[in-house]
C-alpha positions in Angstrom: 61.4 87.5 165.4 64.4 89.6 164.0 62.2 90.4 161.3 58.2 90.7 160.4 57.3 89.6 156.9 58.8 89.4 153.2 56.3 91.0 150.4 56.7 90.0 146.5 55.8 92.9 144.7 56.8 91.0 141.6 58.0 88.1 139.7 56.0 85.8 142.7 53.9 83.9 139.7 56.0 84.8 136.6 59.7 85.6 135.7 59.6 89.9 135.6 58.9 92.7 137.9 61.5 91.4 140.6 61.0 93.1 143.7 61.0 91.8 147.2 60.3 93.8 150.2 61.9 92.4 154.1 60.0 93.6 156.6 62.1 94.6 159.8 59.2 96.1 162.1 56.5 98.3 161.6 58.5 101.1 160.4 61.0 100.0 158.6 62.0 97.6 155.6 64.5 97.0 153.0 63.6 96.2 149.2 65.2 93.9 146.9 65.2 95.1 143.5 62.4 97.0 141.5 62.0 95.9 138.3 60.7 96.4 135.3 57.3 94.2 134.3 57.8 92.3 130.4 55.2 90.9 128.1 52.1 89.3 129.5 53.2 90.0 133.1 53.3 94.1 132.1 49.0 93.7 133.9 51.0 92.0 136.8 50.6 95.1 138.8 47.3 97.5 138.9 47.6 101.1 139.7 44.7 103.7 139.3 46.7 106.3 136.5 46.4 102.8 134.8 50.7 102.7 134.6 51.5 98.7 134.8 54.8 99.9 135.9 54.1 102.3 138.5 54.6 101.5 142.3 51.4 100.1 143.9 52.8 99.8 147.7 54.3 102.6 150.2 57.7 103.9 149.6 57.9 105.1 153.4 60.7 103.7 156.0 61.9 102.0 152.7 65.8 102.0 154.2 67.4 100.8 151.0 66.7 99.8 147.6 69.5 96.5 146.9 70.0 95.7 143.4 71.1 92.7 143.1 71.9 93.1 139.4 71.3 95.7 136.3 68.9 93.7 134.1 65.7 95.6 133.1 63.5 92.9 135.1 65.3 94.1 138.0 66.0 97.3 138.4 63.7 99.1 135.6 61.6 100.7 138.0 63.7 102.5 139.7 62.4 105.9 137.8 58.9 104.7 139.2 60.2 104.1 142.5 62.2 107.7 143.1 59.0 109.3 141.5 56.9 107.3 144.0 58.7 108.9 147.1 61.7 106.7 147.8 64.3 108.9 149.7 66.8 105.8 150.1 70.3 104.8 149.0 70.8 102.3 146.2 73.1 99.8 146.8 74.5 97.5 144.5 77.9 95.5 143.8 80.9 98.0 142.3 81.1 96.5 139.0 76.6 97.1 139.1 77.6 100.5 139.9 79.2 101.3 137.1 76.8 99.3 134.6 73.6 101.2 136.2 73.4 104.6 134.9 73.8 103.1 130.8 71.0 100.5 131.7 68.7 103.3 133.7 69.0 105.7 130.7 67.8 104.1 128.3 65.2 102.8 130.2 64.0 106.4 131.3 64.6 107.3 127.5 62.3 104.6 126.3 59.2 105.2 129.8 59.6 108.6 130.8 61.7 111.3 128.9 64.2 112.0 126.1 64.6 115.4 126.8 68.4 115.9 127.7 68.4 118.2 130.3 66.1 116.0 132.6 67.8 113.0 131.3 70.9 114.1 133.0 69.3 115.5 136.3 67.9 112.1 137.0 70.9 110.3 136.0 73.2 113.0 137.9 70.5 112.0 141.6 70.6 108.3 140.6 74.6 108.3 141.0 74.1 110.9 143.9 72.2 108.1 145.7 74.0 104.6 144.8 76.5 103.2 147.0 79.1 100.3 145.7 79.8 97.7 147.8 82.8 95.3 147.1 81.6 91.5 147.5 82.2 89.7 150.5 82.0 92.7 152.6 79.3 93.2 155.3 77.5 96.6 155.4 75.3 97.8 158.2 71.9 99.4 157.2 70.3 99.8 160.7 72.1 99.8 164.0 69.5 101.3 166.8 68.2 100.2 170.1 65.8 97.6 168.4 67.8 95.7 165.4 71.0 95.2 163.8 70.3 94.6 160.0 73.4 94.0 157.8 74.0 92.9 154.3 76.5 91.2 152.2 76.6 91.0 148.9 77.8 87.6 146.6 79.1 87.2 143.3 76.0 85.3 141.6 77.6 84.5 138.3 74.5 85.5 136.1 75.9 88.7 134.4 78.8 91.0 135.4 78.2 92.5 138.6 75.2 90.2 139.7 75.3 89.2 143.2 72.9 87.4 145.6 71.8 89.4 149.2 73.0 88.1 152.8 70.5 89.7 155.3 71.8 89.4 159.0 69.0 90.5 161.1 69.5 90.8 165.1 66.9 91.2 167.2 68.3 93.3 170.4 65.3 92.6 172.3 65.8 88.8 172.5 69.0 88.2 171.2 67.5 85.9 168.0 69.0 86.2 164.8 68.3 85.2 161.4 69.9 85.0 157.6 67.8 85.6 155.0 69.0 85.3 151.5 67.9 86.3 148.5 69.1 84.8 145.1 68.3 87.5 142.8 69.5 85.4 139.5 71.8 83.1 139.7 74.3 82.0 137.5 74.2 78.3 134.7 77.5 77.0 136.1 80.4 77.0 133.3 79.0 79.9 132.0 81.3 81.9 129.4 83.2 85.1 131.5 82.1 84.8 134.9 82.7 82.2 137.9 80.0 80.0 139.6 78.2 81.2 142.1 79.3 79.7 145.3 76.7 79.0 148.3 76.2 80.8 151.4 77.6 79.3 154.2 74.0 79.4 156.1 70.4 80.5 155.4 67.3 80.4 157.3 65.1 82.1 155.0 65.8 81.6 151.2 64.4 83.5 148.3 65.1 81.9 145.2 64.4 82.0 141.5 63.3 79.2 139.5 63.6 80.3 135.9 64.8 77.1 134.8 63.6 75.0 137.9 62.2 72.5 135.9 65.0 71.9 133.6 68.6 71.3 132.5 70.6 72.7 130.4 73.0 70.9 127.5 76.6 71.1 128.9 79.2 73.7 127.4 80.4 71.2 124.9 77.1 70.3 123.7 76.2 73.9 123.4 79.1 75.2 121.4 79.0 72.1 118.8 75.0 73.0 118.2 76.1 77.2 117.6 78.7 76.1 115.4 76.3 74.0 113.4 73.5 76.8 113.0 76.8 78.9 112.0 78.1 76.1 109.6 74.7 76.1 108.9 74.5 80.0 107.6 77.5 80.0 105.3 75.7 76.6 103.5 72.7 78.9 102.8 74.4 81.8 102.0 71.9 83.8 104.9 71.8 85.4 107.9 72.1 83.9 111.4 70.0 85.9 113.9 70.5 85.7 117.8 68.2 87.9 119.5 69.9 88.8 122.8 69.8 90.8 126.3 72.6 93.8 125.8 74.3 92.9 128.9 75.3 89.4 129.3 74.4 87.1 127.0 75.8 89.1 124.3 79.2 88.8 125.7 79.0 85.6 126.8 78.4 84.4 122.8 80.9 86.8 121.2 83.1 85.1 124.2 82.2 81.9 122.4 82.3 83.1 118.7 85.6 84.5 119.1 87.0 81.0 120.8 85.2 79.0 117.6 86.9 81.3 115.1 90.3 81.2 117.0 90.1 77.4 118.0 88.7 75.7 115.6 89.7 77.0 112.7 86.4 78.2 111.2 86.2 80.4 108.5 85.8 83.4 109.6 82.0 85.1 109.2 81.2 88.4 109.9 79.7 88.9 113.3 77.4 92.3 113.5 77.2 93.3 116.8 73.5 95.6 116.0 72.8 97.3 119.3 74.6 100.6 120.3 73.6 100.1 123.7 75.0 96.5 124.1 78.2 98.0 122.6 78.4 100.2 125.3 78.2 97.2 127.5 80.6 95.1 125.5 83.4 98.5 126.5 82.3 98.5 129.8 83.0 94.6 130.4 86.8 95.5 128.4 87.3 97.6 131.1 86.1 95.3 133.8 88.1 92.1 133.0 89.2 92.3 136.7 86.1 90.4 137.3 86.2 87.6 134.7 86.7 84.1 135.6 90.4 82.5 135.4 89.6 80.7 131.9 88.6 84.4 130.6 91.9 85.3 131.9 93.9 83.0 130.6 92.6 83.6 127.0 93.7 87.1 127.1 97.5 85.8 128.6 97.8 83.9 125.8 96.7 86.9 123.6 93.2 86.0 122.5 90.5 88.7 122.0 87.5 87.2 123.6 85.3 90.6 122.8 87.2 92.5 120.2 88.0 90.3 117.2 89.0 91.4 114.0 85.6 89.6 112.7 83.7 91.6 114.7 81.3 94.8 113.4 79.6 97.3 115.4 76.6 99.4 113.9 75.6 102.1 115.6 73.6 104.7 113.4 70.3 103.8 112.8 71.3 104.8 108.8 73.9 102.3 109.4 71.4 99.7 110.5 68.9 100.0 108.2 71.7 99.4 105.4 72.8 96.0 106.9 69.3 95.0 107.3 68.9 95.5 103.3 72.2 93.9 102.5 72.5 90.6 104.8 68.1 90.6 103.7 69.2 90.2 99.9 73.1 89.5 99.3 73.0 86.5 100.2 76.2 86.5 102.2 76.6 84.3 105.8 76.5 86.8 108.7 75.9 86.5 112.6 73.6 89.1 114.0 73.6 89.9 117.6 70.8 92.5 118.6 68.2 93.6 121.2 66.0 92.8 122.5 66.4 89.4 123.9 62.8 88.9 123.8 62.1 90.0 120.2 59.6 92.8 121.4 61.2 95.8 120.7 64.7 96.8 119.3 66.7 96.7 116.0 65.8 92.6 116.1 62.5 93.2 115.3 63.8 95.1 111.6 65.8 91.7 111.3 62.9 89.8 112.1 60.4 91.2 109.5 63.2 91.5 106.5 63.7 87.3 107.2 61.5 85.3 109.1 59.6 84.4 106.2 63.2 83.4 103.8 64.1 79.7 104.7 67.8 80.5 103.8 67.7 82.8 107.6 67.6 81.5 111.2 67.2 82.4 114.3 68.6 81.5 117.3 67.3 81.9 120.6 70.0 81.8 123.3 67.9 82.7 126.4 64.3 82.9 128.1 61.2 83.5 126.2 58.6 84.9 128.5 54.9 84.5 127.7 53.3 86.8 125.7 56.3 88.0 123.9 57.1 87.9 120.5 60.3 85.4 120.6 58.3 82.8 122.8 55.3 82.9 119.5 58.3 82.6 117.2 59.8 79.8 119.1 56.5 78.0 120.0 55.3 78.3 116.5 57.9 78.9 113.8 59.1 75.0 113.8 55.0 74.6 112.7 55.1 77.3 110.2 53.4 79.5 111.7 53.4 83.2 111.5 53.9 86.0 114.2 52.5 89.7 114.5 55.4 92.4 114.2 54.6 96.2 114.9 51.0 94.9 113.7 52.3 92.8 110.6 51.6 89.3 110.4 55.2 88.0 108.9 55.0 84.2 108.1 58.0 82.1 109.5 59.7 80.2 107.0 63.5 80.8 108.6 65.0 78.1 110.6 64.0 78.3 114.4 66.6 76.9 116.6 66.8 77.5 120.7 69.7 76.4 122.7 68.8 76.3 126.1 72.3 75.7 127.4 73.3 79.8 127.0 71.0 80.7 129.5 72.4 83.2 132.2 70.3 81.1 134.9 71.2 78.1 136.8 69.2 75.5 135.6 67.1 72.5 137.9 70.6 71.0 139.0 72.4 74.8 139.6 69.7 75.7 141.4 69.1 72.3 144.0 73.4 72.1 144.8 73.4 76.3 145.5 70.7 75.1 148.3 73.2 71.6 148.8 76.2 73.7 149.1 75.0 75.4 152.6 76.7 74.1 156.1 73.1 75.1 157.7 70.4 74.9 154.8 67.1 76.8 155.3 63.6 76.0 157.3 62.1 78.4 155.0 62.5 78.4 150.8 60.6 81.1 148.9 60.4 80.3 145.4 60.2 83.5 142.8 61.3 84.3 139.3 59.4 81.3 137.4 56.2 79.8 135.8 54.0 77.7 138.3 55.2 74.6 136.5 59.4 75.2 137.2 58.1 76.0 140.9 56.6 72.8 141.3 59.3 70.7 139.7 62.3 72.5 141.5 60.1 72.0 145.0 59.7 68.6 144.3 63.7 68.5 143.5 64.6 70.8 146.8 62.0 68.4 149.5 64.5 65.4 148.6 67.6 67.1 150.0 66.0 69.4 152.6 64.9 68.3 156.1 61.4 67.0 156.3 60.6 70.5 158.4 61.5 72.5 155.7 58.6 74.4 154.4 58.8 75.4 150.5 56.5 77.8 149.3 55.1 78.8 145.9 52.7 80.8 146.2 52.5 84.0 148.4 
């Protein structure tokens, strides 16, 4: 075999902690993201200091860390993982590169340290160590009298800089090669920004998420009609729209879509508070990568549009500054969209949001992405449409706002995305590893994959 055995060291029976270890031999092995574990999967990895986040396997012959892109879920435990031993570059797409250090930051700000001086020296090694590959470019890893391992990295369409992983292993002993791909995320298709992922052209081993395996999402029109109704919706009641959301990606792709509903359809304009300092960063740093928008994105800004700097658009940064909007939009009455962190409702300016208005039924919120169990935005969704109640920093805040979810903005591919990336290969794989998703989306996107695959094809879902 050109190689020995893959190992999930996370996100194998939920949706965080991604990390995915190919075995080459005995000595040596690449990993596949390292990140971060959310909500009830933070117990989803035991170590004796009693740190869910620290590494619980060997960091030795570890070659190369691949990123495959700079959410938290996958790349948060890289501080773990250089603390743990690992001696290794970090490779990653060019446009990942750049986004790496602002997401690694603040995560080592939040877990480890806020002192500035060692803030900087492990920011200063982490740039020391990464190395950005352009897409569609093979890279050789290990070249030596036993194997040829070589990667290539994919634009994956799920945020900017997101790319699936190519492995080309040779076997110099017998001659056998293999491809083994993994999918990291993978893109909905018509997403705002950023092109479809495309398939590989082959695959004999295929590691793929299932997020949203055992669903679809509304199309683009659908979508954009239902957030201009919750806006429409806003200015009726005079109160505040709140979308929860990730700082990189799906905040951009719904000012991307807030600016084209102001611009396009004539709506009155309503101010759009952008409350997240870091996800402003992020917002600058896609401005400056618009090389790697999709042609529609492009074409907007030919014809002189603004997709992520519109004259509606407010940025608060102090924390001063966001405690005053919190009080105003809480109290004045005025229709406002606010965009803040986290996406999941568990930490971040949102919550402040969250405990001023979830119990006014003049607010909403609006979830635009994935609630994982055992956070605070899956409770709110699941139970604010009873009238329930949710616990906030140990407050029990009654939910009277109006709880909307639109499954459409997802950053994932959904059921359909997911079986036609698999479709789209000349040479499909004997072997489908299914990661990133509840046991339920498993099941239903195996179910979906056995009807296109050849009968020989073995799909797995647990490991």
């Amino acid at each position: 075999m050109p190689y020995r055995s893959i190992e999930h060291h996370g996100a194998k029976d939920g949706v965080t902690g991604s990390c995915h270890q190919l075995h080459i031999d005995e000595r040596q092995s690449l990993l596949i993201d390292c990140g971060l574990f959310q909500g009830a999967e933070v117990s989803g990895t035991k170590h004796e200091n009693g740190d869910p986040q620290a590494i619980p396997f060997s960091t030795d012959g570890i070659r190369a860390l691949i990123a495959t892109h700079v959410h938290i879920d996958h790349v948060g435990r890289i501080p773990w993982l250089l603390a743990a031993g690992f001696k290794g570059p970090i490779i990653c797409s060019e446009p990942s590169a750049k986004l790496l250090p602002l997401v690694l930051e603040d995560a080592f700000k939040l877990g480890i340290s806020r002192n500035k001086q060692v803030v900087e020296r492990y920011i200063s090694k982490l740039s020391a160590r990464t190395i950005a590959l352009p897409y569609k470019t093979w890279f050789t890893l290990i070249d030596d009298e036993r194997h040829r391992v070589r990667i290539k990295l994919q634009r994956a369409g799920h945020i900017l800089g997101s790319a699936y992983v190519e492995c080309d292993l040779l076997n110099r002993a017998n001659g056998q090669r293999r491809r083994v791909v993994f999918s990291g995320d993978l893109g909905a298709s018509y997403a705002p920004l950023l092109p479809s992922p495309r398939a590989p052209y082959r695959a004999d081993v295929l590691v793929l998420e299932s997020t949203y395996g055992d669903r679809l999402h509304e199309d683009r029109r659908t979508r954009v009609q239902r957030l201009r109704a919750a806006i429409e919706r806003a200015q009726r009641n005079g109160g505040t729209l709140l979308i929860p959301a990730f700082s990189i990606g799906r905040t951009q792709e719904i000012l991307y879509e807030l600016e084209a509903l102001q611009s396009d359809f004539g709506m009155t304009e309503v101010p759009v508070v952008l409350d997240s300092p870091l996800a402003a960063r992020f917002t600058q740093a896609y401005r400056e990568l618009k090389l790697y928008w999709d042609a529609e994105a492009h074409c907007r800004l030919a014809q002189g549009h603004k997709p992520l700097s519109f004259d509606s658009l407010l940025t608060v940064e102090s924390h001063s500054q966001h405690e005053q909007m919190v009080g105003h939009l809480a109290t004045s009455g005025r229709p406002a969209i606010v965009i803040a962190g986290s996406g999941m409702c568990n930490a971040g300016r949102i919550v402040n949001y969250l405990k001023a208005m979830l119990d006014d039924p003049k607010h909403a919120v609006l979830f635009v992405g994935y609630q994982a169990e055992g956070t605070p935005g899956r409770e709110i969704q699941q139970y604010g449409p009873k009238g329930g109640y949710v616990w906030l920093d140990g407050e029990r805040i009654n939910i009277r706002a109006d709880i909307q979810t639109i499954g459409g903005y997802s950053a994932h591919a959904d059921q359909r995305g997911l079986v036609n990336f698999v479709k789209g290969m000349r040479y499909r794989p004997q072997e489908i590893r299914l990661v990133h998703g509840n046991l339920g989306a498993k099941e239903s996107l195996k179910a979906a994959l056995a009807q296109i695959c050849d009968s020989g094809t073995q799909i797995f879902t647990h490991f």
